[in-house]
Each structure stands twice: as C-alpha cells, then as structure tokens.
C-alpha positions in Angstrom: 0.0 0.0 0.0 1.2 3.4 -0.9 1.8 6.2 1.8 -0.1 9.2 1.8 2.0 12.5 1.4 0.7 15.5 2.8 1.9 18.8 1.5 2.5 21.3 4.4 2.1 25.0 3.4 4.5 27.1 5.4 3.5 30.6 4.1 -0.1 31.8 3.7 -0.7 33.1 -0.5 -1.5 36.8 0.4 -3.4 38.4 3.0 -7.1 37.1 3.9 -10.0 39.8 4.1 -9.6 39.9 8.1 -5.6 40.7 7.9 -6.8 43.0 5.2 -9.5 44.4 8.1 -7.0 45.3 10.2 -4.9 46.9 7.9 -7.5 49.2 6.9 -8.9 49.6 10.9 -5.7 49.9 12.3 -4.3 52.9 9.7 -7.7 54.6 9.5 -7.1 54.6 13.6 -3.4 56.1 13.8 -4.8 58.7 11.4 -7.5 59.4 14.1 -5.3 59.5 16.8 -3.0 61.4 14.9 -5.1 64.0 13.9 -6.9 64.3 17.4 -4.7 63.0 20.3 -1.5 63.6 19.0 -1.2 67.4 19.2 -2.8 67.0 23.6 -0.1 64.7 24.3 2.9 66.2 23.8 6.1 66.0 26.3 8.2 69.2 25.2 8.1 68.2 21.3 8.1 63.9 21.6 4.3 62.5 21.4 4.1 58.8 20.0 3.3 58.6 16.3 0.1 56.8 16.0 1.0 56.2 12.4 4.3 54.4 12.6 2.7 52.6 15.9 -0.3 51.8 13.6 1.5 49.8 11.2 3.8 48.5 14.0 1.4 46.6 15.1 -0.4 46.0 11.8 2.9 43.6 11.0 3.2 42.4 14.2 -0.4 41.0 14.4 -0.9 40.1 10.6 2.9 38.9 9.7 2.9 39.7 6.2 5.8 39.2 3.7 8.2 41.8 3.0 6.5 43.3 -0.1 3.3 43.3 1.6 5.1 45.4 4.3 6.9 47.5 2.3 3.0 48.1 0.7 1.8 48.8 4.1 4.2 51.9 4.6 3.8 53.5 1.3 -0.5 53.3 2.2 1.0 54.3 5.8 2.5 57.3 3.8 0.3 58.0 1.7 -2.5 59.0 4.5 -0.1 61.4 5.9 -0.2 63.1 2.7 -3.8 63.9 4.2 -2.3 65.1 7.7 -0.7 68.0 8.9 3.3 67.9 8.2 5.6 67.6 4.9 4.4 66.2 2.2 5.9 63.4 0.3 8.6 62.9 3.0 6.4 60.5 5.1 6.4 58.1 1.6 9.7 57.3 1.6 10.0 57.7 6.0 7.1 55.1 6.3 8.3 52.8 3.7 11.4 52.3 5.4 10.1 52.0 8.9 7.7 49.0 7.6 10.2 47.3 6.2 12.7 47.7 9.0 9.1 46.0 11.0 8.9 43.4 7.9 12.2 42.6 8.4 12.6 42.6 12.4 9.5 40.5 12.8 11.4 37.3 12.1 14.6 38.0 14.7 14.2 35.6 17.7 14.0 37.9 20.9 12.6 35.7 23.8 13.9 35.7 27.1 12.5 33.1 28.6 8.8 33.7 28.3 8.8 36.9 27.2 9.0 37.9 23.8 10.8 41.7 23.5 10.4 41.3 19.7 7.0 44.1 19.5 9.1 46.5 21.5 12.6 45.9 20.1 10.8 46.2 16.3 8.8 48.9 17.1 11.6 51.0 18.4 14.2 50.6 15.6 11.5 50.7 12.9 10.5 54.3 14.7 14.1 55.2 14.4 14.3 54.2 11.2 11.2 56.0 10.1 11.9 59.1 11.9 15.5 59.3 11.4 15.1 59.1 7.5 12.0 61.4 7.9 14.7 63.7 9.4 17.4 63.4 7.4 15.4 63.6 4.5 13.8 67.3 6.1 17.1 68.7 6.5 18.6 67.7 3.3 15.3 69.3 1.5 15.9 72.3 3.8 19.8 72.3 3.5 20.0 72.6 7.3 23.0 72.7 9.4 24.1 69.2 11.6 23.3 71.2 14.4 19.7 71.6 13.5 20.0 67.8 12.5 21.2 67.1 15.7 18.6 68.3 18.1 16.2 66.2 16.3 17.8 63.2 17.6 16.4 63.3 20.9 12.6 64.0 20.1 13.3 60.8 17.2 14.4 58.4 20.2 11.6 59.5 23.0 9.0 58.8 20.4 10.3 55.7 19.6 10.1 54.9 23.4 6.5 56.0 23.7 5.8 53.9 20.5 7.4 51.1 21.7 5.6 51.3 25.1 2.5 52.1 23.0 2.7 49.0 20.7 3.7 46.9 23.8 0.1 47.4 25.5 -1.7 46.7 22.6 -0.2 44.1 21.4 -1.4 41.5 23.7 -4.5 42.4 24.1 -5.3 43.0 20.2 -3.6 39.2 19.6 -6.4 37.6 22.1 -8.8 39.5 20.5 -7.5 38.3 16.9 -7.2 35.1 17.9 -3.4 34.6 16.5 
C-alpha cells in the first residue's frame, strides 16, 4: 500500500479579508489618533506617532511578507499626505520603517517567556522611520548638523512611547484576533 504524502504550506498566499481588516482599521485609527490626540499629548516636542505605531502593530499581528510590508508603509505614507506635516517625505520615512518592521519580525528575541520582539521592532523601525524622515527634512531644507542634531532626541523619546505604546496593545489586540 502506498503512503499518503501531505503537503504542508508554510507561508499563507497573500493576505485574507480579516488581515486585510485590520490593515485598513488599524491605519484609518493612527490617522484618528494622529489628527486628534496627537497634538494634547505632547512631552516638550516627543508625542508617539500613532501612524508608525499603527503599522507596528499591523505587522506584528498580521505577519505579512516583505513586499506586503513595504505596501503597508507606502498606504501608511500615503495617508499622511492627508495630515498636517511635509508632504511626500512621510512616503519614503514610512516605507522604510515597515520594512525595518517586515524585516525585524522574524529576529528571535525571547527571554525566557517573554517575547521583546514588539518593543525591540517597534523601536528601531520608529528610528528608522523618523531618522530618514529627518534626514530627508534637512537635506530638503539644507539645514545645518546642528539643527539635524537636536532632532535626535525627540526621534528616540518617540520611539520609546511607541514602543511602550505598541507593547500594550499588542497582547490584548492578539487575544482579540485570535493569533
């Protein structure tokens, strides 16, 4: 008698209508926040972005490949085109920091029972994102390093509230999810 072979399929074929949901929840959300919460919570200049933190956890929860990350932050970008700031710039800023988060997701970072992967990703893929938003400003602007330089601080304290941000909604939004 012949075996049976069973085919195992290791990677999904593209995103299902809920991971496709939560794209579109999620961004539509950070937008929200963005527009409404993110100018009352400000600490001297650093308030999280609820954009970047949006599709933070938009990879986290849905794991999608790289592409579909990299699509992620241009749709990320392409709603701050609607919001206060400067235009064009968030594009290329939230490309990057999604696929910094498309490519962080898959780095082992448990410590025993806890996994720091949400808040290690989330920080260097704010960094990323913010940094190259920066960069990219004072390059446009032809600013000196100085200028460049004082950014650095407000770039890092929002990666910390983002990171602490994604943190305690990770969890809960997973149960909910079901993943």
């Amino acid at each position: 008698m012949a075996e049976k072979r069973t085919v195992r399929v290791d990677e999904k074929k593209g995103l299902s209508i809920e991971d496709l949901i939560v794209v579109a929840v999620l961004l539509a959300a950070g937008a929200v926040l963005k527009l409404v919460v993110g100018s009352v919570i400000n600490f001297f200049g650093m308030k999280p972005n609820f954009i970047i933190a949006s599709y933070c956890l938009i990879i986290l929860l849905i794991r999608p490949k790289l592409y579909q990350s990299a699509i992620i932050g241009l749709l990320a970008g392409a709603i701050c085109q609607f919001l206060p700031g400067t235009p064009w710039l968030n594009l290329i800023s939230e490309l990057v920091g999604a696929v910094a988060m498309g490519l962080l997701i898959h780095v082992p970072m448990k410590f025993g029972k806890f996994d720091a992967n949400p808040m290690v990703s989330t920080f260097l893929s704010t960094v990323l994102s913010g940094g190259t938003y920066t960069v990219c400003l004072f390059a446009f602007i032809k600013a000196t390093t100085d200028g460049l330089i004082a950014y650095v601080p407000i770039v890092l304290c929002t990666a910390l509230i983002n990171m602490v941000l994604v943190q305690l909604l990770y969890l809960p939004l997973c149960k909910v999810l079901k993943k």
